[in-house]
N, C-alpha and C positions, 0 to 999 in steps of 0.2 A: 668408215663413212657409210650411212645409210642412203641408199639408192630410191632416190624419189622419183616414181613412175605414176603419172595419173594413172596408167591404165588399170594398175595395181589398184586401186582407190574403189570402196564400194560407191553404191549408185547415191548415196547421200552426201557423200563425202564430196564426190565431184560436181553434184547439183547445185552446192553452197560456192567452189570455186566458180564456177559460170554465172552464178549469180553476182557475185563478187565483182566478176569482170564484168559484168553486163552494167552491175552500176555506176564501178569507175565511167563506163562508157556515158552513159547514161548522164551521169552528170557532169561530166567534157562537155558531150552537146549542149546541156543547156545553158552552160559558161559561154559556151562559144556563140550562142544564141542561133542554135542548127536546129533546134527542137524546141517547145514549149514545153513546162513543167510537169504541165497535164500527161506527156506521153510516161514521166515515170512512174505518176500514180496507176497510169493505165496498164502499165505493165507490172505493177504491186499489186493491182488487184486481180489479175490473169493467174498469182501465182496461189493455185488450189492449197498445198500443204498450208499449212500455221506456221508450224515452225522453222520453213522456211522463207516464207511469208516477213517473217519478223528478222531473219538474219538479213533481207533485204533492205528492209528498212534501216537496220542498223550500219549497214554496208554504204547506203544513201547518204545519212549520219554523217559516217565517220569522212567521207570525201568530201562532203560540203564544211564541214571542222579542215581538213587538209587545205582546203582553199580562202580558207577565211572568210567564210560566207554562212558561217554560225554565229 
């Protein structure tokens, strides 16, 4: 069995997880109506890399698909 440690994990590798989870989060609040839309863009556009930038987006995506709200 292979032993899965973020800390193990290079700095891009764990950037894309936090961002992951950030959107899950992200888009809870605004299901839950805690937060307005805006704050995701706001924080999409915070995010310097590209192509990080886009796995964000696509993270966004896939959780609003998850909730039936695509």
């Amino acid at each position: 069995m292979k032993e899965n440690n973020l800390s193990n994990l290079d700095e891009h590798e764990k950037n894309l997880i936090n961002l992951q989870k950030h959107a899950a989060y992200l888009v809870w609040k605004v299901e839950e109506s805690i937060c307005a839309p805006a704050e995701i863009r706001d924080f999409e556009n915070n995010i310097t890399n590209p192509i990080e930038r886009d796995a964000f987006k696509k993270f966004v995506s896939d959780y609003k698909k998850k909730l039936g709200k695509i």
